[in-house]
C-alpha positions in Angstrom: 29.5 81.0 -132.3 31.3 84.1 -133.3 29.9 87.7 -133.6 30.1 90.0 -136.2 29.1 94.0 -137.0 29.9 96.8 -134.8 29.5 97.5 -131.0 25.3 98.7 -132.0 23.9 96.0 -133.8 26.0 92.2 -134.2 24.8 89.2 -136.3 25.2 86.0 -134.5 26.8 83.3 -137.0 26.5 79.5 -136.0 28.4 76.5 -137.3 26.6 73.5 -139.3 27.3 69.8 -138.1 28.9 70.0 -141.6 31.4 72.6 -141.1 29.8 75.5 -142.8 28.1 78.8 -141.5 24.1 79.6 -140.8 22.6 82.8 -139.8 21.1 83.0 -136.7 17.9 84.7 -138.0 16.2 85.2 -134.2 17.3 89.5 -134.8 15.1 90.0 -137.2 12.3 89.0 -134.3 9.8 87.2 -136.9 9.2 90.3 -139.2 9.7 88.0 -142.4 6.7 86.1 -144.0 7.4 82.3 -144.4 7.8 80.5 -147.8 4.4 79.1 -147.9 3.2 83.1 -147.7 5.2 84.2 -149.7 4.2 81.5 -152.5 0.6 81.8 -152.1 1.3 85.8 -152.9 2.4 85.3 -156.2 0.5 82.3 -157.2 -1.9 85.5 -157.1 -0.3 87.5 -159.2 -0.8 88.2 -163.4 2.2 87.3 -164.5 1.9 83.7 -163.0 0.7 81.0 -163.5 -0.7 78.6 -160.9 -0.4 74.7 -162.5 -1.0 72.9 -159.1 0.8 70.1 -157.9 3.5 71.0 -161.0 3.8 74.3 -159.1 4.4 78.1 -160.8 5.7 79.4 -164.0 6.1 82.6 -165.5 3.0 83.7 -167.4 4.8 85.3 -171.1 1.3 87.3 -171.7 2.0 89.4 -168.5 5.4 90.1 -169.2 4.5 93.7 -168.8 2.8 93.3 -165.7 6.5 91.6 -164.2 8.3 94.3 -165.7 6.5 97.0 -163.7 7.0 95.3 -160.7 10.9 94.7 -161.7 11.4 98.5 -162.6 9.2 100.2 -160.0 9.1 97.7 -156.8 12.8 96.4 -157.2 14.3 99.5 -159.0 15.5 97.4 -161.7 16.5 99.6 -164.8 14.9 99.0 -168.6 17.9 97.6 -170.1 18.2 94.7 -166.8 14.7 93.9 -167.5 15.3 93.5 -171.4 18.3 91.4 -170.9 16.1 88.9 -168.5 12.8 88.8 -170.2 13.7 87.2 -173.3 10.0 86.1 -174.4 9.1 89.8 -173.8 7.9 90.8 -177.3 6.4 94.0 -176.1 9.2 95.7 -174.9 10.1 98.3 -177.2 7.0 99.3 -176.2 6.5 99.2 -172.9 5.6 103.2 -170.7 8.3 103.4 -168.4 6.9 106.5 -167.1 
């Protein structure tokens, strides 16, 4: 196992039976939720929809719902959003403000 960062803070790195690299994720002490958490929070969400054992898909009538969260919560800017919501009809006019 090799370290890497500065002499503060390092990131252990472990080896894989098949040769690659794996984080050690025990530094971040558990403050992540899990997938199952995180899937159940946006199975909850407008701009998803829930289909069951088929899983999620994107829900086109919420697009502007998604694109809020895109610009606001992820600081993505209008032009990334427009370029990556195709089905997006009601972009043009969408309140960025």
């Amino acid at each position: 196992m090799r370290s890497l960062g500065d002499d503060d803070s390092e990131t252990q790195v472990g080896h894989t039976d098949h040769g690659g690299s794996s984080p050690n994720l025990s530094a971040i002490n558990g403050d992540y939720p899990t997938a199952r958490e995180v899937y159940a929070d946006l199975r909850s969400e407008p701009y998803i929809t829930y289909r069951g054992n088929r899983g999620i898909e994107l829900n086109k009538s919420n697009f502007d719902k998604l694109a809020d969260v895109l610009y606001y919560d992820c600081g993505w800017e209008a032009w990334e959003i427009d370029s990556r919501l195709k089905h997006y009809e009601g972009i043009g006019d969408h309140d960025w403000a």
